[in-house]
C-alpha positions in Angstrom: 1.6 -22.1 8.4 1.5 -22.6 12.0 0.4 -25.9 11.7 3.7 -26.6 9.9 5.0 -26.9 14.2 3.8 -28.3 17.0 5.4 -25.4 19.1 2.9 -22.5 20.7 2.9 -19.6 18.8 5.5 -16.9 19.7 3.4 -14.0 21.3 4.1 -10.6 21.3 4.0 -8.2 24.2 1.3 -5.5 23.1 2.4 -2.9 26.4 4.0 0.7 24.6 7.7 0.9 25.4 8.3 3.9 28.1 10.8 5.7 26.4 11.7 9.4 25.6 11.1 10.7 22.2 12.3 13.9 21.7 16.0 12.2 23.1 15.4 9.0 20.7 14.5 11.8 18.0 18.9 12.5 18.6 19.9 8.5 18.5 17.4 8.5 15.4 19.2 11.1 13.5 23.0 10.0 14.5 22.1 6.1 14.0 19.4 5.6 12.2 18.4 8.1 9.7 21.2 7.5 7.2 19.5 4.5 6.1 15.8 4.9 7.2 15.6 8.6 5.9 15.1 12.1 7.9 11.8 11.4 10.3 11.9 8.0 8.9 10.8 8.9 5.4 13.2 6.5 3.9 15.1 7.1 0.8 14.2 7.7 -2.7 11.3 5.1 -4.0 11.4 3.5 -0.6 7.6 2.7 1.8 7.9 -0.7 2.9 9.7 -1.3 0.0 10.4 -3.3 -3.2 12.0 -1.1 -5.0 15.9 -0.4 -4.6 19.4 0.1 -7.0 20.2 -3.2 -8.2 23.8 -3.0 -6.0 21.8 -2.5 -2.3 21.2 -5.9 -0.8 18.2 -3.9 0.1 16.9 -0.8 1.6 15.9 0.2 4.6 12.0 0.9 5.0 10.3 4.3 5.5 9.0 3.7 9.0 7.3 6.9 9.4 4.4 4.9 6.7 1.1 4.1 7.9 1.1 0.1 7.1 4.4 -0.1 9.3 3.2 2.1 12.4 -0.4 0.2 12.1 1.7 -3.5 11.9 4.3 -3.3 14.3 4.0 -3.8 17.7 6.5 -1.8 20.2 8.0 -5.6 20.9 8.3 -6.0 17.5 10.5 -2.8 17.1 12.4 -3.6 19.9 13.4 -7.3 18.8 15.1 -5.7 15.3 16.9 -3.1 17.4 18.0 -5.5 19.7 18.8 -8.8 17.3 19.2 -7.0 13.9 18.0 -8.4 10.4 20.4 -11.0 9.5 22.0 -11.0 5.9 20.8 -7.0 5.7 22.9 -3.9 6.6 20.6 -3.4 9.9 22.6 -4.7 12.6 22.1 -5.1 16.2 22.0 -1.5 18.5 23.2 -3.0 21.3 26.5 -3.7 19.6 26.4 -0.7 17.7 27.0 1.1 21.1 22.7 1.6 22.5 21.7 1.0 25.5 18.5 -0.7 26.0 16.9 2.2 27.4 18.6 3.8 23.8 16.6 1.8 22.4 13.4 2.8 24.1 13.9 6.2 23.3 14.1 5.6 19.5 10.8 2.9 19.5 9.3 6.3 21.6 10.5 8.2 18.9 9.4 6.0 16.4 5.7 5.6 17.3 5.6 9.2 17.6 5.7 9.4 13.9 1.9 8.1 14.3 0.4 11.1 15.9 2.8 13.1 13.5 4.5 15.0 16.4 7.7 14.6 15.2 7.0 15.1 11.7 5.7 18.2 12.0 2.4 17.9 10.4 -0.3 19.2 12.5 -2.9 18.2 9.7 -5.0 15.1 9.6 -4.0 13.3 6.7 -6.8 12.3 3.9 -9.2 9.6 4.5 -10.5 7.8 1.3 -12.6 5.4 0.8 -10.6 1.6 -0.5 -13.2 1.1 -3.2 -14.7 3.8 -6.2 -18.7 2.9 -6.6 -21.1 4.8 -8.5 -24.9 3.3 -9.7 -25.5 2.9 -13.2 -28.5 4.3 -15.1 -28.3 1.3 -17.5 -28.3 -2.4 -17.6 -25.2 -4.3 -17.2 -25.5 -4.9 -20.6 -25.2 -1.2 -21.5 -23.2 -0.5 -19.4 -20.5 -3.1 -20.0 -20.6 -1.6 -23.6 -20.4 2.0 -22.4 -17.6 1.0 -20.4 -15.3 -0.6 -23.6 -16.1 2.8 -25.2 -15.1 4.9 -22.2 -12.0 2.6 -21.9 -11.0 3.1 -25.2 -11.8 7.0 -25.3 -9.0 7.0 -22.5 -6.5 5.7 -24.7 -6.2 2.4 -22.4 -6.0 -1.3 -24.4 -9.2 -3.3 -23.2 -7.5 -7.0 -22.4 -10.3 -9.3 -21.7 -13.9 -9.3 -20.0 -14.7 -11.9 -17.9 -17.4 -13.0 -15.5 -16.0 -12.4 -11.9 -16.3 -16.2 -11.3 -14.9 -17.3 -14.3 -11.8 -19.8 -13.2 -13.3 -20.4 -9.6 -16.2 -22.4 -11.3 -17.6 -25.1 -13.9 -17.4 -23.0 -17.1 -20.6 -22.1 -18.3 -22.3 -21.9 -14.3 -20.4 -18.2 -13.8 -22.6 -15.6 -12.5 -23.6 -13.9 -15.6 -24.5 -11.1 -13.3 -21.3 -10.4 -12.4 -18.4 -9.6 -15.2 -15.3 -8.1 -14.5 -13.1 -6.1 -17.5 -9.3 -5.6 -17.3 -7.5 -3.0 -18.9 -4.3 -1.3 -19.8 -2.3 1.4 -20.6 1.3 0.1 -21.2 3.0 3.1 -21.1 1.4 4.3 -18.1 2.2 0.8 -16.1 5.8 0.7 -16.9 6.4 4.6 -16.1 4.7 3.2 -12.8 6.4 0.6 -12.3 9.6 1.6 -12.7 8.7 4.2 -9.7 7.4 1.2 -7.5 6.6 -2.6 -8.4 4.0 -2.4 -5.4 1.4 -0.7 -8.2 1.0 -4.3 -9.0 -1.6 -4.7 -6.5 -3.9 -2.7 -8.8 -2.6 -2.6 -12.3 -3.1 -3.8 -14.8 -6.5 -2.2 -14.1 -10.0 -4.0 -13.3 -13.5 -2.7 -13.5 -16.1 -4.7 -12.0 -20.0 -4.3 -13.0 -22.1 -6.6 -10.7 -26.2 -6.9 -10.8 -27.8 -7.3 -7.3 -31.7 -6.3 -6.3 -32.4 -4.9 -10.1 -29.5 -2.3 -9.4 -26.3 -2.3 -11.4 -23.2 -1.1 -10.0 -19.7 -0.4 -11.1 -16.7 -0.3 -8.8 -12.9 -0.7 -8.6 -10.4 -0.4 -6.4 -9.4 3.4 -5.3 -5.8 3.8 -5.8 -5.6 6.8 -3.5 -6.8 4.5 -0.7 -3.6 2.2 -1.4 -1.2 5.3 -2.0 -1.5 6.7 1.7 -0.1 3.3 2.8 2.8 3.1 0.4 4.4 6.5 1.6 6.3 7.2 -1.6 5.5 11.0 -3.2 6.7 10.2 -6.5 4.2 7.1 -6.6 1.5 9.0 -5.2 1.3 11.4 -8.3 0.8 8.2 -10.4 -1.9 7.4 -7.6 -3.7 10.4 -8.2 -3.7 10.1 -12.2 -5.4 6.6 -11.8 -7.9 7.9 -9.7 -8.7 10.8 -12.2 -9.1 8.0 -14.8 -10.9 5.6 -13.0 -13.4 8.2 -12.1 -13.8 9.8 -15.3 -14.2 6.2 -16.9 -16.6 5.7 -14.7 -19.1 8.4 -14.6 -18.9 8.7 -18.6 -20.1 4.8 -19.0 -22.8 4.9 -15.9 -24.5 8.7 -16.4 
């Protein structure tokens, strides 16, 4: 993309804005929170968010969410309270009646989220690993057949198995030591869905059973890695049911 100019990239300044937060937490509430959410929580089905009521041009991000805080820099903050989002309900704070040191405040306030001073929450959140792995005490063979039978046995519809290069190779010069299976429940993906289009990123769901150094091991992605980034309760509870069911899958086809 960037060679698509000639022009230096735009650079961002990386120095934290001096501002006050517990007064920003005040401007938050009176100018910000009606769209953004109390603490920055954002509304109903909202994290950096696809989905939204059909009438809303859009809705305004939970910025209290870990992708945001880890992604944004102060500068970059500062730029949409300053300039706005053209075309979207956010508009400019300076003509909404902020000050620029206004605006500090709030990006002071707004970082705080990150510690979770101003949320309240003294506890460190969970840490989990991105990726579910566990050994298997068969050959990938077995334990590709295991797997349809533990699939099955948790009432989801087996799709296809594939090798993991199949489409990024000749056909027939795959790894054969490396398949992949995807998977589905239908009624669990659109119950999903319907909560947040962003479970896309990992369903419909994939198991993948790879053969290195005469070990075979059987992994997916961990759904409860991918729900602490999307900052959405509802969507979490669908999080942790995946998780139950990738694990349980798991461990039946590989023990």
């Amino acid at each position: 993309m960037r060679n698509w100019s000639s022009a230096p990239a735009v650079t961002h300044n990386t120095e934290p804005v001096k501002g006050d937060a517990d007064r920003g937490s005040g401007l938050f509430a009176k100018y910000c929170a009606q769209c953004h959410g109390e603490e920055g929580k954002g509304g109903t089905g909202t994290g950096v968010t696809f989905s939204r009521k059909r009438d809303l041009p859009i809705i305004a991000p939970a910025l209290n969410n870990t992708g945001f805080l880890a992604a944004a820099t102060d500068d970059m903050i500062r730029h949409t309270l300053v300039y706005g989002r053209e075309g979207t309900p956010m508009t400019s704070m300076l003509v909404a009646g902020l000050s620029e040191q206004d605006i500090d405040d709030v990006i002071a306030y707004v970082r705080s989220f990150q510690s979770g001073q101003s949320a309240g929450d003294e506890t460190e959140p969970a840490v989990h690993e991105p990726v579910i792995e566990i050994e298997s005490s068969y050959t990938l063979e077995e334990t590709v057949e295991n797997l349809k039978q533990s699939i099955a046995g948790e009432n989801f519809l087996l799709i296809r198995t594939d090798y993991l290069e199949y489409g990024l190779v000749e056909e027939g010069k795959e790894n054969r030591q490396e398949v992949i299976m995807h998977f589905c429940n239908f009624n669990f993906l659109f119950k999903a869905l319907a909560v947040d289009p962003r479970v896309g990123l990992f369903l419909p769901c994939r198991v993948t059973v790879v053969e290195r150094d005469g070990k075979v091991m059987v992994s997916t992605i961990n759904p409860l890695y991918l729900s602490s980034m999307f900052n959405n309760a509802e969507l979490d509870e669908y999080c942790a049911e995946m998780h139950q069911v990738y694990q349980s899958l798991i461990e039946d086809a590989t023990l």
